[in-house]
C-alpha positions in Angstrom: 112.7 85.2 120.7 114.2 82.0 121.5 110.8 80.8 123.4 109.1 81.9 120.0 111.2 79.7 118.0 110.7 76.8 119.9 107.2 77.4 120.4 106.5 77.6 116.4 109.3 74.7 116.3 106.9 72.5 118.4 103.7 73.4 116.9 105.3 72.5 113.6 105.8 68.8 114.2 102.9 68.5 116.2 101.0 69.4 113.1 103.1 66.8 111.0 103.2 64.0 113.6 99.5 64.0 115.0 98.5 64.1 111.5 97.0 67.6 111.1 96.8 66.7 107.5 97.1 63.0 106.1 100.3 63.1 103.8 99.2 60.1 102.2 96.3 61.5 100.6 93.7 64.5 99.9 96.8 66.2 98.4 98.5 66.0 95.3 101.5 63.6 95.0 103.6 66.5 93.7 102.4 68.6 96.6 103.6 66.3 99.3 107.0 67.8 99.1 105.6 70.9 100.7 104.4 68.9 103.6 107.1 67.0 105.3 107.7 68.1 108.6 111.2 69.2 107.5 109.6 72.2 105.5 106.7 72.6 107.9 109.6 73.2 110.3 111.5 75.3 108.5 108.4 77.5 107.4 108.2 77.8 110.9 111.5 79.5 110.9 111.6 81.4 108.5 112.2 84.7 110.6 115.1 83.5 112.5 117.1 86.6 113.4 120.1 85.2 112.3 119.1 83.9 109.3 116.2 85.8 107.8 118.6 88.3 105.8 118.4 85.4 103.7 114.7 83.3 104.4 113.4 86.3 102.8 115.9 86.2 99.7 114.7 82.9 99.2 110.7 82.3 99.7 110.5 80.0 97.0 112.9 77.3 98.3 110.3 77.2 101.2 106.8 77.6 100.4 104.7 76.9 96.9 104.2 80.0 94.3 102.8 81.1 91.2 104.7 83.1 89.0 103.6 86.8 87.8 105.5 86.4 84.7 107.3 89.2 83.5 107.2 90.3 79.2 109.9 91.1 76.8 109.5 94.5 76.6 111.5 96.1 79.3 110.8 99.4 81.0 114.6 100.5 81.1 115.6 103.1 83.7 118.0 105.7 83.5 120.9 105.7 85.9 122.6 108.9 86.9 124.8 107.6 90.2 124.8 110.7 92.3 127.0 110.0 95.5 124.9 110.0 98.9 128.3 109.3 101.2 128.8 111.6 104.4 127.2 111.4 108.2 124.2 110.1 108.9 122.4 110.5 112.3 120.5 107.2 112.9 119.1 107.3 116.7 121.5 109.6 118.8 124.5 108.0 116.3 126.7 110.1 113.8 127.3 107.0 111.1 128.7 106.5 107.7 125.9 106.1 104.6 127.4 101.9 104.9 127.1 101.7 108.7 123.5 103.7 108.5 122.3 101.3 106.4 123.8 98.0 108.4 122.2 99.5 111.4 119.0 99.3 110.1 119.3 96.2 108.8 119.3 96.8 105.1 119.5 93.8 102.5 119.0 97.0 99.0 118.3 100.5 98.6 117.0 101.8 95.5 116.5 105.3 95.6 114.9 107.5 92.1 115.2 111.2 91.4 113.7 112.8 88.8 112.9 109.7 86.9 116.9 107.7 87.1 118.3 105.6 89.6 120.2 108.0 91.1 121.8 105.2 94.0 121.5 101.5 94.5 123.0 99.0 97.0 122.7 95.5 97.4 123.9 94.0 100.4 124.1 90.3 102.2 124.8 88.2 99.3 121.4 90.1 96.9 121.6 91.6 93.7 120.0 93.5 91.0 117.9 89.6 90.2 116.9 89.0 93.8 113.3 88.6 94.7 112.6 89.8 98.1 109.5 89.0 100.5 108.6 92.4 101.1 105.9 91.4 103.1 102.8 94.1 103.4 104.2 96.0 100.6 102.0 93.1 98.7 98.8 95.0 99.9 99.6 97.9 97.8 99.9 95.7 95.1 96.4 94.0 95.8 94.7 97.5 95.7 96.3 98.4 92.3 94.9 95.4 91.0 91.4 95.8 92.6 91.8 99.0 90.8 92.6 97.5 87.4 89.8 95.2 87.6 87.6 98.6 88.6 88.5 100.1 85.4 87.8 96.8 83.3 84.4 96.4 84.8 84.7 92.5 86.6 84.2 95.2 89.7 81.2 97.4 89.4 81.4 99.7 92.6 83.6 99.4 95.5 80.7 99.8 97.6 79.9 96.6 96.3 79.4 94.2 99.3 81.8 91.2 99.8 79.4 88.6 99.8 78.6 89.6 96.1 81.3 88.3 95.0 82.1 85.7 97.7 78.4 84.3 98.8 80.2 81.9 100.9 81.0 85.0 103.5 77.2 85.5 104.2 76.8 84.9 108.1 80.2 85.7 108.8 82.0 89.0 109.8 82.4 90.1 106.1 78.6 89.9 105.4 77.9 93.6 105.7 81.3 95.4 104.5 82.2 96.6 100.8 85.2 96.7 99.3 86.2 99.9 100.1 85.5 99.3 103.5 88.1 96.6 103.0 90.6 98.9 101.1 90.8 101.2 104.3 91.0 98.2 106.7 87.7 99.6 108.0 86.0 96.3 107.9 84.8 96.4 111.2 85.6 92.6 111.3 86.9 90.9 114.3 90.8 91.0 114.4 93.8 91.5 116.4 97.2 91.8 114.5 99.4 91.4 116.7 103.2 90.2 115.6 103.7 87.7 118.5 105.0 84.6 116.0 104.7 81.4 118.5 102.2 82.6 120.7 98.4 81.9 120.7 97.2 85.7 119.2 94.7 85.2 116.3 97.1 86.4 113.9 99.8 83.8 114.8 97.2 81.0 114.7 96.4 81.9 111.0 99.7 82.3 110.0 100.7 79.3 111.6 97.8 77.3 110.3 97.9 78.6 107.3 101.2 79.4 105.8 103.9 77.3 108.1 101.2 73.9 108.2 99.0 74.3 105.1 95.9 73.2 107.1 93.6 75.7 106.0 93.8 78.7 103.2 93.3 82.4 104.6 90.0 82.7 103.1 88.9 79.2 104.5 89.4 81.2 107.7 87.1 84.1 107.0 84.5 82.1 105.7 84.4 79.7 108.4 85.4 81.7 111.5 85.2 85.6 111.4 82.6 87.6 113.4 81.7 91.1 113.7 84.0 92.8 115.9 83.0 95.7 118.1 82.5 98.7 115.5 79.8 98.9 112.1 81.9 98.7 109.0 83.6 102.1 108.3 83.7 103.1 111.6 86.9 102.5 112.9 90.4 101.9 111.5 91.8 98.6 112.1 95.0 97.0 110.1 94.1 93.7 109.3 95.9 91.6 106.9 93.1 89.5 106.8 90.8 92.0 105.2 93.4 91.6 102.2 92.9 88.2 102.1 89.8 88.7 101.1 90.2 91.4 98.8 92.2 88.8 96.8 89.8 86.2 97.1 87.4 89.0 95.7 89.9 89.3 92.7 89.8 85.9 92.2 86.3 85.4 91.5 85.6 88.6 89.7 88.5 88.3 86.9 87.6 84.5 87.0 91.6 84.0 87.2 93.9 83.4 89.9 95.6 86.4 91.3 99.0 85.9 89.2 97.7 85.6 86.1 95.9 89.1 86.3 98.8 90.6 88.1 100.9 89.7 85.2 98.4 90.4 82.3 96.9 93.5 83.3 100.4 95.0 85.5 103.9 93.4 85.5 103.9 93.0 81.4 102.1 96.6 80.5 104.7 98.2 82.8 107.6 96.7 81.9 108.7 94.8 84.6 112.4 93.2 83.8 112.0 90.1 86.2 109.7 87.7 86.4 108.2 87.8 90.5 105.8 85.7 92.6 103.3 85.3 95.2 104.3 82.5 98.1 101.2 80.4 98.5 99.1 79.2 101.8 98.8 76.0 100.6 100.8 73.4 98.1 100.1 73.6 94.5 96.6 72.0 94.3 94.9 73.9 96.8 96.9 77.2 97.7 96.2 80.8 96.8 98.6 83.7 96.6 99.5 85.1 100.5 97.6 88.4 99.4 98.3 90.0 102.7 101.8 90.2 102.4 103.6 87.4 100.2 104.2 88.9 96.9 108.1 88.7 96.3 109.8 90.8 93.3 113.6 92.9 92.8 113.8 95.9 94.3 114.6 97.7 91.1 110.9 96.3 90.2 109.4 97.5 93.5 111.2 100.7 92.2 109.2 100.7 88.8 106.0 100.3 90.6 106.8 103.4 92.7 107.7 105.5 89.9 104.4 104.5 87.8 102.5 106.1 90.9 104.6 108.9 91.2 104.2 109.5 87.2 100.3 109.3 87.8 100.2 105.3 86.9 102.2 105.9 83.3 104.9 103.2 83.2 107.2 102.7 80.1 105.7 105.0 77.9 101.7 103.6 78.6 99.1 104.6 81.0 98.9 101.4 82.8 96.9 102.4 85.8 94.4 104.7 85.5 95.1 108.2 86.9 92.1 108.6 88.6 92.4 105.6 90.4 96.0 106.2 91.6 94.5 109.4 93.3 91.8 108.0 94.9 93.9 104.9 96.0 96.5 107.4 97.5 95.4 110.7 98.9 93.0 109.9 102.4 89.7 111.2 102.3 88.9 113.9 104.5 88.3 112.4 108.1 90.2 108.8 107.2 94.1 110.8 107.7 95.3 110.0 110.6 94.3 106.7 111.5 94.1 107.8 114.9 94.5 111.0 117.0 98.0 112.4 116.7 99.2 109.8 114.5 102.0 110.1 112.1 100.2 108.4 109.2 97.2 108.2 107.6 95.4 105.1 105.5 93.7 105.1 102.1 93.4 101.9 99.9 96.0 99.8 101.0 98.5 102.9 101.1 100.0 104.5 104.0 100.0 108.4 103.8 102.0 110.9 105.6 99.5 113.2 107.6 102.2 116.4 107.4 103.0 116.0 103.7 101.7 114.4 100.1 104.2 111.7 100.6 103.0 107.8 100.6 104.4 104.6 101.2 103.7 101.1 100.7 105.6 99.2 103.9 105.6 95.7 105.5 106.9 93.8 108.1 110.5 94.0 108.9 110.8 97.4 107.9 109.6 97.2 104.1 109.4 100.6 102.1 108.5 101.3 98.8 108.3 105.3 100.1 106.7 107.7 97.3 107.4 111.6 97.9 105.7 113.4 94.7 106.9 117.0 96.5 110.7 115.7 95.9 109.7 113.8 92.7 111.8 111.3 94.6 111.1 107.0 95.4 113.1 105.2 97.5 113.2 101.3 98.0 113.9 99.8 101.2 114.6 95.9 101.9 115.4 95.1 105.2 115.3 91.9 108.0 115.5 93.6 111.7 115.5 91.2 114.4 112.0 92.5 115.6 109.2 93.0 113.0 108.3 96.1 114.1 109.5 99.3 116.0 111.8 101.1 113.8 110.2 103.4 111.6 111.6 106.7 113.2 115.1 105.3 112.2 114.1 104.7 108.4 112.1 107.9 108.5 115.1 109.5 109.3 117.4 108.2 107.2 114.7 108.9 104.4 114.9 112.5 105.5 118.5 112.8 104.9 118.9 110.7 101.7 116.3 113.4 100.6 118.3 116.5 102.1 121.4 115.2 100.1 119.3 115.1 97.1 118.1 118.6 97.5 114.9 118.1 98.3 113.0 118.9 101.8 
């Protein structure tokens, strides 16, 4: 971890001192601010074991956003506090509901029965107002509003190719898939995504490029550097957060707005989202666009709300915000796409994760991110965490989802 550090740490002011990109012009004065090596640096740091209960609190104090701006009309919940206190078994442990959830690193938990809040928790200085970077949780977002534009008609088919809507792909790996090959990360592009933050992996070169030095935007990248990896479009699954990147881009140019302005338009104000939320950007004001792949930020009482509209078949607040065709398609795999591999746990529709032993779905990111939908137990549950490591603990939130369920009476 430490070598990581240092590694992005160095790579940071390297960028700022050899002048990867001239301060002193071909940005906006009022973006400069996002380009001092201080916030480079600190952008490089952002998840710093120590520290990134509360870098991810806090994306706005370190990178540009747009607002998704929330409406007055309010989509109130019910709350009926039911208590979820007794033994939990996390691991080989026996622990305490409190010490279950600091084990696994928990900053809230949100968890809906049967339409009310039936526990919250906010832990590590959060509340009911704090936006958290929920990281790949904002791909499940993207699909719902490559949906919405579906239904309004700025998207004519899903098996629409990319480069009818982004021409500037032709020649590249993303001349050839559609859009639904995106959705299932079955783009057949070129793309390892790997979670090695300081090393040289294509993913940490993006990221590092893109969101911690502003050099390039994510879709600069797919334009002017993805090939055809080893398998046709379709053939194979392979998670790629760039693929959503582009799906976003997609967005962009078919609703002829930028990714905030439709989110809020078309979903945070129809379902009655109470706080405003935002996107962090991969570039300062001027020149960014929303982190598609995983840099949307909102409550988890929000997150909540979106969960619940899916579970209610995309109803929210009294209205049928997302159509409930579309939130079937979007969520149930296809025969032959579930499991994403032989023996796996989990299967992958449009941007969803789905459970291959039961109708239960989740939208998750790095870190241990869940927004975790179970129909069968008309139950959602809302996870925020910051482990140390951004992946590897999923059988210890599965089971603690298991048991929060059991104590609600479900199976």
């Amino acid at each position: 971890m430490l070598k990581s550090i240092l590694k992005n740490h160095r790579m940071a002011m390297a960028v700022a001192i050899a002048g990867c990109i001239p301060f002193s012009h071909a940005v906006a004065e009022d973006d400069s601010r996002w380009l001092t090596p201080t916030m480079i640096t600190a952008r490089a740091h952002m998840f710093d074991a120590n520290l990134n209960y509360l870098t991810f609190q806090h994306m706005d104090q370190l990178f540009a956003s747009r607002t998704v701006e929330a409406g007055s009309e309010v989509w109130e919940l019910p709350s009926e506090p039911v208590s979820l206190d007794g033994d939990y078994t996390i691991g080989d442990r026996t622990l305490s509901l409190q010490e279950a959830l600091e084990a696994t690193s928990t900053n809230a938990l949100v968890v809906i029965k049967d339409g009310k809040i039936v526990h919250e928790t906010y832990r590590n200085g959060s509340d009911e107002n704090t936006r958290f970077l929920t990281f790949s949780v904002a791909k499940s977002y993207v699909s719902t509003l490559i949906g919405l534009a579906l239904a309004d008609g700025a998207i004519q088919s899903l098996d629409d190719k990319v480069t009818d809507y982004l021409p500037e792909m032709e020649g590249t790996g993303y001349d050839g898939p559609t859009i639904r090959d995106l959705l299932r990360m079955r783009s057949g592009v070129e793309w390892l995504e790997v979670y090695e933050f300081g090393s040289e992996t294509q993913l940490t070169t993006v990221h590092d490029n893109s969101l911690v030095a502003y050099r390039y935007r994510w879709c600069d990248y797919a334009a002017n550097d993805s090939k055809p990896g080893d398998n046709a479009p379709d053939a194979s699954f392979n998670y790629a957060t760039l693929d959503t990147s582009v799906l976003g881009c997609i967005l962009e140019k078919a609703v002829g707005m930028t990714g905030s302005e439709y989110m809020s338009e078309k979903l945070w104000q129809p379902a009655g989202m109470e706080n405003d939320a935002y996107w962090i950007m991969d570039g300062p004001d001027s020149v960014g666009r929303e982190f598609y792949g995983a840099g949307f930020n909102a409550t988890a009482r929000d997150h909540a709300r979106f969960g619940l509209m899916f579970l209610n078949g995309g109803m929210a607040n009294g209205k049928q915000v997302i159509p409930a065709e579309w939130v079937r398609e979007a969520t149930i795999a296809d025969e032959g796409y579930e499991p994403t591999a032989p023996d796996a746990p989990l299967g992958y529709q449009y941007q969803w994760w789905t459970d291959a032993n039961s109708d239960a779905y989740a939208a998750r990111g790095l870190h241990h991110q869940y927004i975790h939908i179970d129909p069968s137990n008309d139950l959602v549950i809302v996870k925020v965490s910051h482990t140390a490591q951004p992946v590897g603990r999923d059988a210890e939130n599965a089971q603690l989802f298991s048991q929060i369920t059991e104590r609600l009476g479900g199976s």
